[in-house]
N, C-alpha and C positions, 0 to 999 in steps of 0.2 A: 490414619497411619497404623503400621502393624511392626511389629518385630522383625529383621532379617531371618529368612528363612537358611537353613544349613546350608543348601547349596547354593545361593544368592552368593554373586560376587561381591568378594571385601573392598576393592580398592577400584577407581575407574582414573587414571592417572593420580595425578595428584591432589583427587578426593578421595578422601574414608566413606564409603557406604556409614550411615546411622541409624537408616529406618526403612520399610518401601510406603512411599507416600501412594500410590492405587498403583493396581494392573490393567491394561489396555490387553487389545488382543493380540496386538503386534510386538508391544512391550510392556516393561515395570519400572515404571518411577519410583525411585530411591531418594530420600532427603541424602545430602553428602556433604562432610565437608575437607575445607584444604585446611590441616592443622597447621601448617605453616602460617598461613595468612587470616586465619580466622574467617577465612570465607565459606558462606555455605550457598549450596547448589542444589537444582532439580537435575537428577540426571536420569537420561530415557535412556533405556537397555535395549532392545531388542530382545527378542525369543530365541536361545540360540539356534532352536530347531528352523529356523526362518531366517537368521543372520549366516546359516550355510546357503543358502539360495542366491545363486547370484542377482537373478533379477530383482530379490529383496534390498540385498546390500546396495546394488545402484539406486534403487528408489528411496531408499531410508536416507544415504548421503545427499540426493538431489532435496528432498525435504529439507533437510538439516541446512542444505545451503539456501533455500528459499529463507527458514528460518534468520540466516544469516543478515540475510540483507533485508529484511525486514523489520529487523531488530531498533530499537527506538517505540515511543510511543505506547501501543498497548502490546508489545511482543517486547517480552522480557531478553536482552543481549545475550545470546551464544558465549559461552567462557572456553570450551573446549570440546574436540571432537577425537574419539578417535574408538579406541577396542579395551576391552577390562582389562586388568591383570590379574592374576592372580585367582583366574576362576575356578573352581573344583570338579573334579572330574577331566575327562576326555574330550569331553564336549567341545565346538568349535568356540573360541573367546566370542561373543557378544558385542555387534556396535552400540556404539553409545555418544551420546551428543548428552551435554551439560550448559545448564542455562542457570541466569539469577535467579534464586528463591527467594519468591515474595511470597507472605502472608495471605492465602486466599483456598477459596472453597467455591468449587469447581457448580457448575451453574444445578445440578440436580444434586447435590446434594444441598443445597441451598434452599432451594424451592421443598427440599423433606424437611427441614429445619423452620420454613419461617410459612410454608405454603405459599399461596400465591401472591407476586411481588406488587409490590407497591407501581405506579406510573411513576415515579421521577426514578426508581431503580432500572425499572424495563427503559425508560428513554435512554441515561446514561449506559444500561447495557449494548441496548442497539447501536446508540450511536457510537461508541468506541467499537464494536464489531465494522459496523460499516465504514469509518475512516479508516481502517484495515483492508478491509474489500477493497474501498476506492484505491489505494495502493497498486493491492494485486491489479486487478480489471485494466488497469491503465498500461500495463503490458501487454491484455491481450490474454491470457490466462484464465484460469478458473482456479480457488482455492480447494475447494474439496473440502475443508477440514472441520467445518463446522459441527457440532455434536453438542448434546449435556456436558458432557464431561471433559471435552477440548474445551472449553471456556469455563473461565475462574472469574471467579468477584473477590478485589483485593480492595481495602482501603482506600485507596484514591483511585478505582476504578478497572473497568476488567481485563483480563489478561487473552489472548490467545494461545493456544500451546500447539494445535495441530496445523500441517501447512500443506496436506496434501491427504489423498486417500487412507494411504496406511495409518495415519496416527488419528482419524477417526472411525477406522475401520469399524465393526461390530462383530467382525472375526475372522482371522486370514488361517491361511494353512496351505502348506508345501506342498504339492505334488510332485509326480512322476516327470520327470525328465526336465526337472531344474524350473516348476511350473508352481507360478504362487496364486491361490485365488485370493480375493481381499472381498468380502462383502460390506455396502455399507449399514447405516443405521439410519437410512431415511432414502426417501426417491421424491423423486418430482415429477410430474406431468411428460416431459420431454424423455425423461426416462424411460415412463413404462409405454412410452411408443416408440422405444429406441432408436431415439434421434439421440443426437450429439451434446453433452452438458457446454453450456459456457456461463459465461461471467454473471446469466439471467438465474442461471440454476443456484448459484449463490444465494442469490437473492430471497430465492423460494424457500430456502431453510433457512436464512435468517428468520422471514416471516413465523415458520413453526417453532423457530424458539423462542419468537418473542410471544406468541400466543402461550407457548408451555409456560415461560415467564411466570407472562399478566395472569393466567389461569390456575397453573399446574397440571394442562390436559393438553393435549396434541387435537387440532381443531375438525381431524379426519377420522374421531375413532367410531363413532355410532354405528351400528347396523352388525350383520354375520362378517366375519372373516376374508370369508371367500369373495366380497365383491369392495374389499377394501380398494384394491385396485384401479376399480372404475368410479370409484369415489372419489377419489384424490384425482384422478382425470379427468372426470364431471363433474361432483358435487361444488355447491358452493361449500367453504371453511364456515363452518360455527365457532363463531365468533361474541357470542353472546357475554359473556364473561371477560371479554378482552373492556378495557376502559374507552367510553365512547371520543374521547379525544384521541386515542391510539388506533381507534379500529380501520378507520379508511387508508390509513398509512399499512397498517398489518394484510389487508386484505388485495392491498395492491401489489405488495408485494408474493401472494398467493395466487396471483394469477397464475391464470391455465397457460395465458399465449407469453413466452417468455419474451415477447417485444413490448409486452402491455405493463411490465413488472419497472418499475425505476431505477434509478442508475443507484449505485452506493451512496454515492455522494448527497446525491439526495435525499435517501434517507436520512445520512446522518447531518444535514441540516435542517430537514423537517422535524427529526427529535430531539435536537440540541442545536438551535443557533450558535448558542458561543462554544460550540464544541464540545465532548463528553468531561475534558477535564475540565470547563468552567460550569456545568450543570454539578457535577458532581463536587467540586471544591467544600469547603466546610463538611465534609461528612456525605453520606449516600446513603449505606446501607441502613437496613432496620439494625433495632437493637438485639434482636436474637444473632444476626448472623457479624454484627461489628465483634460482639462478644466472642462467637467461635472462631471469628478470625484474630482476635486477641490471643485468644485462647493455643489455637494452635501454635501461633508464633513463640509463644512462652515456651508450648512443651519441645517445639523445634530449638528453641533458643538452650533447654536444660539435658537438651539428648550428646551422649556423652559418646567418643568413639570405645566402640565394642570390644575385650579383649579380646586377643588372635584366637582364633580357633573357637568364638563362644558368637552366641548371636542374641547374647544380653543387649540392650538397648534398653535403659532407663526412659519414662517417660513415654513411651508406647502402650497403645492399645495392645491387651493381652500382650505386653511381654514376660519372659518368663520372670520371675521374681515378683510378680503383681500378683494380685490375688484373683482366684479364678473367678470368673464370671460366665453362668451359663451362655452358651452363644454366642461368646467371644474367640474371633478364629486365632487360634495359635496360642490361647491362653490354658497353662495347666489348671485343670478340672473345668476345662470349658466341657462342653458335650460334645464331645467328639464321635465321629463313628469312623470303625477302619477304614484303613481306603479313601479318607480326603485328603487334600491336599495339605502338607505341612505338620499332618499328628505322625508321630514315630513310627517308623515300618512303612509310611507311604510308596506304592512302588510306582508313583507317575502315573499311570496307565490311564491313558483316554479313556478308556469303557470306564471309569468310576465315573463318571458322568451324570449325573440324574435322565434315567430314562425310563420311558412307561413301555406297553405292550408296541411289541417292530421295531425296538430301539430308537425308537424317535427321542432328540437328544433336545432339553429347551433351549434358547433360542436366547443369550441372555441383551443380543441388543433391541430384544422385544420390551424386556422387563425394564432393564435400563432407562430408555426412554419415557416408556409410560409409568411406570411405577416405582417412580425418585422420592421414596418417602412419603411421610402423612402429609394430605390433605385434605379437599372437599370429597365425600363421597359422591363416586362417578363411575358409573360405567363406563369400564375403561379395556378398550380394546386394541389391540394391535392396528396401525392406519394400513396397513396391505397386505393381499397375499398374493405374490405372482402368480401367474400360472406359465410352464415352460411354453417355446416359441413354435408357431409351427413348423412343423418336419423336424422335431425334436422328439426322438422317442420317450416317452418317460412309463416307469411301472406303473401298472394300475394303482389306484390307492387304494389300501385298505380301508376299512370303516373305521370312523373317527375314534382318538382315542379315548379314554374315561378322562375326567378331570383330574386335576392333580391333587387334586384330595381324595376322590378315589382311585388311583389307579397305585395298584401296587406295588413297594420299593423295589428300584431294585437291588439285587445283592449292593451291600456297605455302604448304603446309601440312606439318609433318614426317609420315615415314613411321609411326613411332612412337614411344611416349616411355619411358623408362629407369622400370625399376622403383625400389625403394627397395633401397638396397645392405644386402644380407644381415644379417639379427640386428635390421635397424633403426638402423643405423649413420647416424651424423649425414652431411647431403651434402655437397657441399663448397660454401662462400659460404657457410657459415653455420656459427656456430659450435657450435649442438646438434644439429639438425636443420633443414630445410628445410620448411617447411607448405604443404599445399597452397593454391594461390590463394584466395579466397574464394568468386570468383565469376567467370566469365570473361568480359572486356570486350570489349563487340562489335568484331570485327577482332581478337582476340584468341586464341592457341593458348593453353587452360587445361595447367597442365601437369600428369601424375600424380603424386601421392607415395606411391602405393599399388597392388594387385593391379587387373589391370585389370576393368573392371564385366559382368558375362554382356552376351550380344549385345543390343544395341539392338534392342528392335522398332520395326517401322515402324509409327507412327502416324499420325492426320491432323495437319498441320503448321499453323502458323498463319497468321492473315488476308492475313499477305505471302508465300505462299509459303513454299520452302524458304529463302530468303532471309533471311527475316523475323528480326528481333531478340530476342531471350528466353531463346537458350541451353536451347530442349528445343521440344518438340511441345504447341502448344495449341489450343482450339477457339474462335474467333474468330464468334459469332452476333451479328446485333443486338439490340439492347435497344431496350425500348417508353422511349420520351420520358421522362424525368422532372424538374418542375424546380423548379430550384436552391432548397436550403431558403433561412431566414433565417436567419445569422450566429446561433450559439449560443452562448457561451461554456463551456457545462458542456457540449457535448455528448459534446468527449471522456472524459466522467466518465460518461455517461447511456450514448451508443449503440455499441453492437458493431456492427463491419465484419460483416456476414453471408457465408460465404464459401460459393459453390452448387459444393460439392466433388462432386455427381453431372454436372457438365459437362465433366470435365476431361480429357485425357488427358494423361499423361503418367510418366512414370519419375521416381517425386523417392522420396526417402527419409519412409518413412507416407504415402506418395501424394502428391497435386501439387495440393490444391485450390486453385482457381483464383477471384478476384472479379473478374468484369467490372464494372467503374464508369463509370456514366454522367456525362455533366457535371454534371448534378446529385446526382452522390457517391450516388445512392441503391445501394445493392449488388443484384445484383441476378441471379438463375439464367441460364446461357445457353441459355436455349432460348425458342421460342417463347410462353411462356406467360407471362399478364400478369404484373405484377412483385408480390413480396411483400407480405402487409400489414405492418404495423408488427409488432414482434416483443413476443412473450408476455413479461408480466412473468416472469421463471427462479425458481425453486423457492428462497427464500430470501434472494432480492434484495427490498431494501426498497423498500415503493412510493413512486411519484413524489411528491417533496413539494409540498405545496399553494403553497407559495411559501419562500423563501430570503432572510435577509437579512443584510449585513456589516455593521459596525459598522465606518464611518471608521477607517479608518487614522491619520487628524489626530488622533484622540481614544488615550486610553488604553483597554486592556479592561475591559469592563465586570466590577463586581467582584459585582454582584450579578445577578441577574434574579427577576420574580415577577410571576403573571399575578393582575390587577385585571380583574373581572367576568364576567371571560369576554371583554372588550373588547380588553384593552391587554397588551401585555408591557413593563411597567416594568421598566429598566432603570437602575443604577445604575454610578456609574466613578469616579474620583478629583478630575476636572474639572466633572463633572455628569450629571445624571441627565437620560432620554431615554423616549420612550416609542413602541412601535410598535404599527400596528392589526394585531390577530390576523386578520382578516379579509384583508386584502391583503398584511402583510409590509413594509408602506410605513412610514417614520416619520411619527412627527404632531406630535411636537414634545420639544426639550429644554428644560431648565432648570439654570444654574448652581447657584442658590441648593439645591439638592437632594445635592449631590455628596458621596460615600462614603455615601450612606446605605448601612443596613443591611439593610433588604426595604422591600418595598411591599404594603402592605394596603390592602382594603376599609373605608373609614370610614365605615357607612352604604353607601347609593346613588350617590352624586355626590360622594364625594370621595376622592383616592386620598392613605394616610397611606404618609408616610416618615420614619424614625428614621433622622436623621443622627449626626454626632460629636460634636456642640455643640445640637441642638435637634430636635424634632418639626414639620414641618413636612405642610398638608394642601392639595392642589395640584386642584387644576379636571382631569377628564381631559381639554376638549376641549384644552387650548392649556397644560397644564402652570403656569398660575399660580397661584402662592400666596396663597391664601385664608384660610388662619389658619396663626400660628406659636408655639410656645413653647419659649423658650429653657430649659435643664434649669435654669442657674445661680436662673432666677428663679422655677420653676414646684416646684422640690426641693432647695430650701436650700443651694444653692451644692454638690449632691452631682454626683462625674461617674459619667455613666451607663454601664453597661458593656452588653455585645452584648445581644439578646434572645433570654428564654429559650425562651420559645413563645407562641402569641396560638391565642385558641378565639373566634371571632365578633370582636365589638369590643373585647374583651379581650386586653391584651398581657401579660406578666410578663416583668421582668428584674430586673439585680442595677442597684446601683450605693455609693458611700462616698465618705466622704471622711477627710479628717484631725483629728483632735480633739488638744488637748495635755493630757496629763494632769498634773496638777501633782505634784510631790514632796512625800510626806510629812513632818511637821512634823519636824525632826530632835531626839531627844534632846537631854539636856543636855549640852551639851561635845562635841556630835557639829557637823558640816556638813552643812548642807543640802545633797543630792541635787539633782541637775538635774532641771527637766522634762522629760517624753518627751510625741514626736507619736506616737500611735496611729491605727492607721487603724480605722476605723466601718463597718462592711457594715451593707448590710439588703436584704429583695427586697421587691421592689413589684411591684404588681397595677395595672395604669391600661386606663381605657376610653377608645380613642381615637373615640369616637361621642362621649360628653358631653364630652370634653376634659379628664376628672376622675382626680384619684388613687383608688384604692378603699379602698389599707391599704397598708402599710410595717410591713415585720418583721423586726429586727434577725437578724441570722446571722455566724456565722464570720468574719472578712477574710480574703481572700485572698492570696496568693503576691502580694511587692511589685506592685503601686503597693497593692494593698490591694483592690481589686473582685473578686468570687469569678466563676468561669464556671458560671452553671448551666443543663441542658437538662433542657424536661419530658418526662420520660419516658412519661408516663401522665396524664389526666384522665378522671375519676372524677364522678359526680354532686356529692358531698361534698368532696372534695379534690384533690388534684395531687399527682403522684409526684414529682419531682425528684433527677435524678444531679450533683454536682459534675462538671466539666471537671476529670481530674487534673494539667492544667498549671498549672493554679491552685490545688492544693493547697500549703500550707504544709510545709517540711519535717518540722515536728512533728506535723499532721496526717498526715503520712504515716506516719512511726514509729508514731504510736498505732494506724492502723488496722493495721498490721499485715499491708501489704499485699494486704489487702479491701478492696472499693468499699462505698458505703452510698448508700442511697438517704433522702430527706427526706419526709415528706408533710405536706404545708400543706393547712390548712380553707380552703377557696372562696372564703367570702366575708367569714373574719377574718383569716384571712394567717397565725394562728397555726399554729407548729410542730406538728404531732400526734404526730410518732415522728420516730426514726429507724434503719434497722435494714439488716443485711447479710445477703448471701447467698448462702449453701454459700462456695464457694472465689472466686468472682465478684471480678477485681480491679479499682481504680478504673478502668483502663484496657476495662474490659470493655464490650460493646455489652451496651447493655440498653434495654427498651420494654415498656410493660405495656398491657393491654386495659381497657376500663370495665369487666369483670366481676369485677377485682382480683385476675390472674393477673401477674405478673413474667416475663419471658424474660430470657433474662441469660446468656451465653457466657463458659464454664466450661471453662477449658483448652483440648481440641477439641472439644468439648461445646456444645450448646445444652440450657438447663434451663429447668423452667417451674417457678415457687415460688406461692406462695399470696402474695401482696403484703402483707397485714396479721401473718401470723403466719411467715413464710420457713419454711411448711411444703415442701417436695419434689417436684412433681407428676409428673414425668415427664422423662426426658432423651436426645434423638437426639445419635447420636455421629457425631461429623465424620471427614472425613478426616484420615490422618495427618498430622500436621505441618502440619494448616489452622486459622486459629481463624474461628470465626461473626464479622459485623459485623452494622448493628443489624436486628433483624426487622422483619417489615412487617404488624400482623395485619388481616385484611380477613375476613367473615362466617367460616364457618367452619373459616380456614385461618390459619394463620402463615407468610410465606413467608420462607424464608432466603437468606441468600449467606455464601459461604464466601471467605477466601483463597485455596483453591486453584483457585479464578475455576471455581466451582460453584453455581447457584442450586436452590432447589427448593419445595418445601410442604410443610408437616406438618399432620396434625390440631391444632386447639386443645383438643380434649376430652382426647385419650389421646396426642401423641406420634407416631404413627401416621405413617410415610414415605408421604407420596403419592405423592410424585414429588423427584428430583432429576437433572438435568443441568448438562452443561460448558457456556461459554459459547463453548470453545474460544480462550481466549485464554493463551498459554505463560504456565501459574507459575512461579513464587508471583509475587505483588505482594499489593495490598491487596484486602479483599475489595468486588465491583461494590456500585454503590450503586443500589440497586431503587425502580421507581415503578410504580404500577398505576393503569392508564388509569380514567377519570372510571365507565364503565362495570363498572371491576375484572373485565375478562376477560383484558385482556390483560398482563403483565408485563414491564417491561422493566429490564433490567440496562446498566449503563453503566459502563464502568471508563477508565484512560489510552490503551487502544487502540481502542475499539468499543461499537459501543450493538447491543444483543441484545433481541430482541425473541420471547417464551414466549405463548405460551396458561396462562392464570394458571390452570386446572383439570386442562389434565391434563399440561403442560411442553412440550406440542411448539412444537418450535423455528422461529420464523415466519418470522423475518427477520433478518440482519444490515445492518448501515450504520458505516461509516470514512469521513468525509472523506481529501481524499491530504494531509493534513497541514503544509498551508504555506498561512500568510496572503494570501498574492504571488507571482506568478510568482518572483519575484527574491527572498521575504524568507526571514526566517527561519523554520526549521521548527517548528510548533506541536507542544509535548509537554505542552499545558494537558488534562486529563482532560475528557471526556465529561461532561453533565450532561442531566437530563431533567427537563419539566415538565408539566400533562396537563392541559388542558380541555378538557369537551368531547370529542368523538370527534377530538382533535387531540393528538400529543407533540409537544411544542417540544426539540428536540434542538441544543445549544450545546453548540461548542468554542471557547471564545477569543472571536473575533468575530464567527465564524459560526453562524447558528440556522438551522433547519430543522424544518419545519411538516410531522408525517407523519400520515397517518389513521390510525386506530387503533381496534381496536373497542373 
């Protein structure tokens, strides 16, 4: 942290500026707080010379709303978004997005503080990055934001701050005709052959920061300058240094072919099973850096609001009223020289700059990267140097420049800057260590915290000269018109920043790619060639949905869903039931009188049936009016109905009971009569909701108090119905008697009569079980799935599960059975013999419960749905088609949804629900 600089805005709504926590090249992090509420905040500024740019301002807001809904877990909640007040000067106000401040210290200055991390720090860090990714990727997306300095390590674990290109930039800057370029601070493979980044190119820099990590070196830097490029494209990563249980996970993730790289997910189960926050629980970091993050929070917690017009800030490095400390920026009797940024008389101006001979200007997402503080001495080079594309003209280069130890100041600039005091010794004004800058602000001497970087080659410089703003060498061409889309609101969920990394030159750490953005945000190559088409659906990204719809926020979640005709997705909620056209996505109408039901079916043609809590009710699809009603009390002798078990056509079955008194036997002579007892009454009934008619009522068991049993059909049969009890509605003496075995029921068709009842092998009430019309049983047996003979619980065959996984219920469709496992495993087996056709992961970290499976109307495709993600298989042979995650929050502002996944199929359509969001996917 540093002192508020003069022209730093004071107020960003209803936070006081207190301190600027780092600079970014796009913005500056300010500590803030609300003096009203005692609350304090990170808030991200923008540059105002870049918050005039429209295609900035759209992309900083789409960030900020990815941020949004990301928010939970390792992404600190969004508090507020909007423009400063109260800024000084003329200048355009500044956007600003404000987020919770937590205690923490951003991933390179960390690594200058404690050197190379520990293995259970690097897992917990990966893994909390990659549960992040697996978020993003499951839209379809790429985040972009990964960097040193975009990731924090906080006390119970690390934080993400950036959510798109700009806020990991390594240096953006305005051009001509409303034109933003953004360079990054890393490339990958796929880059510098300018192909297209997706959700694998993630991948690739997590890899480089977990080597930076485990090492505190970037694993592409050996050799000259100039063939960084073809290094990071060919070489294999040196990886020497990384921890031999980390290294094959780090290296996979460094693949060349971005289809050979692993999913998120799986990384972050490969480095934390029980997830980042249970690897990390009791403590994580080392003691150097628990201390700085103490530390900070203190001086955070004692930083006092500024008075008007002063930019005192107690508790700050070099703030004014502290005592000078050479080298400390913005502190009086630091060592200043005219012309930096923040000493008196500053006049801004890009050209203070540090530059050698040709104005070559350094490069600070070179240094940043590679040289984050003391560690092991290493030769330590920049990973790339692009070189432009061809049919791109570029100047000759001149001959390379002197080092930066020789090459001469220039004007107001110091001669050169202090290495890091020997061993890695903390600096002074600071009480660990001193971190390098972030980023260097224009007028600004960056200063080193580390070996100084090989010579600067001279590149071509950008659209302003050497003057120019950016902090490195960039190639400034125009772009063809493009314009302005229409306001999307998912778009930061749908479209990736395309970044034309063969434009670029520059020195950045994985090379410098660079997006030129046009006013109308299209991204776009720098050269002359017309602009890209829209970009390829990516290998595993779900396709675009046919349409999207919320369900009010006014209303409660709907507690049911079910599609009538092929027409409507009835929905059901607490308040009332609602119906939407599967055709548009649009609602068409609600109705109170429907509320809690329990599904919705086809009653007939033209009428959509709903089983409520209290009655049956059959409603009009155009307009949801009720058309016939029957109350239970009067249509089943005052019995209450309990859930339904299963419906085949116009046929429903369920339980329902009531209370009967049974009277006390006559008593002896000279004895007392005994009290009455109320007994509860079960029976299941068969009703057709087309005639409106009972079929049959057939006494059974009662259940676990109130006395109504739960039962689901397992199986129908020409002749009869299979039937499992729900074992939370077993009785405790039923449960003693079985003995810890489930049993299945079979009832005749069309008298409701019991036929049998019988068990099977070790199968316990709790067990998933489903049987076929050809009177085969499946029934999950320890880790086991079994196939019995239904009528005689002969044997037929048994696939054995993973360890320590049990089967949930099967799905049988022509001649397969498809399964899921707990250990969030789907697959198929024959129904004849047993026979493994196939199984795969869904890749979502176990254990939890096992996905719940649905196969499209066509039964080609398979989809699995569990609490994190909807998986989408090829139902013959397993390959894995598609994933889909929403980012997990109702609301910008609300709270985080951790309602599971659900799928529905009609049609060449999956209706895919979380909560209150559904989504309409094609599906073969």
């Amino acid at each position: 942290m540093e002192a508020l600089r003069q022209d730093d805005p004071r107020r960003f709504g209803r936070f006081t500026a207190l301190a600027r926590f780092d600079e970014q090249a796009s913005a500056v992090r300010y500590v803030a707080r609300d003096t009203a509420s005692g609350e304090t905040a990170l808030v991200t500024a923008a540059r105002p010379e870049l918050a005039a740019v429209p295609v900035f301002s759209r992309r900083f807001r789409a960030e900020a709303r990815t941020a949004e809904r990301l928010a939970g877990g390792w992404v600190s909640p969004p508090l507020e978004t909007g423009k400063a007040a109260g800024t000084p000067g003329d200048g355009p106000e500044p956007l600003w997005t404000a987020a919770g401040y937590v205690p923490a210290l951003p991933l390179d200055e960390a690594v200058g503080i404690a050197g190379p991390l520990p293995e259970r720090v690097v897992r917990v860090l990966g893994a909390g990055i990659a549960e992040t990714l697996s978020r993003v990727h499951a839209t379809g997306a790429a985040l972009q934001g990964l960097a040193p300095g975009t990731v924090l390590l906080a006390a119970d674990g690390p934080r993400l701050t950036a959510f798109g290109p700009l806020g990991a930039a390594a240096s953006a800057e305005a051009g001509p005709e409303d034109r933003l370029s953004v360079r990054l601070g890393y490339l990958t493979p796929e880059q510098i052959a300018g192909e297209e980044v997706s959700a694998a190119s993630d991948l690739f820099v997590l890899g480089l920061l977990l080597a930076y990590a485990a090492t505190g070196a970037t694993p592409f830097t050996e050799g000259p300058a100039e063939g960084a490029s073809r290094r990071i494209a060919e070489d294999e990563p040196e990886l020497d240094g990384v921890p031999q249980e980390l290294r094959e996970l780090i290296a996979s993730c460094l693949a060349k072919d971005p289809a050979e790289r692993p999913s998120a997910g799986t990384v972050a189960a490969e480095l934390a099973l029980e997830g980042a926050a249970g690897l990390a629980r009791g403590g994580w970091l080392p003691e150097p850096l628990a201390a700085a993050v103490a530390d900070q929070e203190a001086r955070v917690r004692a930083l006092e609001v500024p008075a008007a017009g002063g930019a005192e800030t107690p508790g700050t490095d070099g703030a004014p009223g502290t005592a000078g400390t050479p080298g400390t920026d913005g502190a009086p009797g630091a060592d200043r020289t005219p012309g930096t940024d923040g000493a008196p008389g500053t006049d801004g101006a890009p050209g203070a700059e540090t530059a050698g001979p040709g104005g070559i200007k350094e490069d600070r997402g070179t240094t940043r990267f590679l040289n984050t503080g003391p560690r092991p001495p290493r030769n330590d080079t920049p990973t790339t140097q692009l070189a432009l594309p061809q049919g791109v003209a570029a100047p000759p280069p001149p001959a390379l420049a002197p080092t930066a130890q020789q090459a001469p100041a220039a004007p107001g600039t110091p001669a050169a800057h202090s290495a890091p005091a020997p061993g890695g010794a903390p600096q002074p004004g600071h009480p660990y260590a001193a971190p390098a800058a972030p980023y260097a602000a224009p007028g600004s001497v960056p200063p080193h915290s580390g070996p100084t970087p090989y010579p600067a080659a001279a590149l071509p410089t950008g659209a302003g000269g050497t003057g120019a703003g950016g902090g490195g060498p960039m190639v400034s061409l125009p772009l063809p018109p493009a314009p302005a889309p229409a306001p999307d609101p998912g778009a930061s969920r749908r479209t990736l920043l395309t970044i034309a990394a063969a434009a670029v030159g520059g020195l950045v750490v994985g090379g410098g790619a660079m997006a030129a953005l046009g006013s109308g945000e299209t991204a776009a190559a720098t050269d002359d060639k017309p602009a890209p088409k829209p970009r390829r659906t990516l290998p595993g990204q779900a396709p675009e949905p046919r349409w999207t719809y919320t369900h009010p926020a006014s209303e409660a979640p709907p507690l049911t869903a079910a599609v009538w005709q092929d027409e409507l997705l009835v929905l059901t909620g607490e308040s009332q039931a609602a119906a939407v056209d599967l055709r548009t996505g649009k609602r068409r109408w609600q109705r109170a009188d429907a509320a809690k039901g329990q599904a919705a079916l086809a009653a007939g043609t033209d009428l959509v049936f709903v089983a409520s809590p209290t009655e049956f009710l059959w409603l009009a699809p155009k307009d949801g009016k009720v058309v016939h009603r029957v109350r239970h009390t009067e249509a089943f002798d005052d019995l209450a109905v309990g859930p339904l078990a299963g419906s085949s056509g116009p046929v429903i079955w369920f339980t329902a009971s009531h209370t009967v008194t049974v009277k006390a036997p006559k008593p002896k002579k000279g004895k007392k009569k005994g009290k009455d007892k109320q007994v509860p009454e079960a029976f299941f009934l068969a009703y057709d909701i087309v005639r409106r008619k009972e079929l049959w009522r057939t006494p059974v068991p009662a259940g676990r108090a109130p006395g109504t049993p739960s039962y689901r059909v397992a199986a129908e049969r020409s002749a009869d119905i299979l039937v499992r009890q729900r074992s939370a509605s077993l009785t405790p003496a039923e449960v003693r008697a079985a003995k810890r075995k489930g049993s299945v029921r079979s009832f005749d068709q069309k008298t409701g009569k019991l036929l049998w009842t019988k068990q099977y092998g070790a199968a316990t009430p709790e067990a998933a079980t489903a049987g076929d019309e050809d009177g085969t049983l499946y029934a999950a047996v320890g880790t086991d799935l079994e196939a019995f003979e239904a009528d005689t619980a002969k044997p037929l065959w048994r696939v054995e599960g993973t360890e320590g996984s049990v089967y949930g219920t099967p799905l049988i469709a022509g001649p397969l059975v498809h399964t899921t496992e707990s250990s969030q495993s789907v697959g198929a087996v024959e129904r004849e013999s047993g026979r493994l056709v196939w199984r795969r992961s869904t890749e979502v970290p176990a254990p939890g419960n096992a996905p719940s499976i649905t196969l499209s109307s066509s039964e080609k495709t398979l989809i699995a749905a569990d609490a994190v993600q909807v998986t989408a298989f090829a139902a013959d042979s397993g390959e894995r088609l598609w994933k889909f995650q929403d980012i997990g929050a109702a609301e910008p502002k609300g709270a985080t949804v951790s309602a599971p996944y659900r799928v529905l199929t009609v049609g060449k359509t999956a209706i895919v629900q979380r909560e209150r969001s559904f989504y309409a996917f094609p599906v073969a």
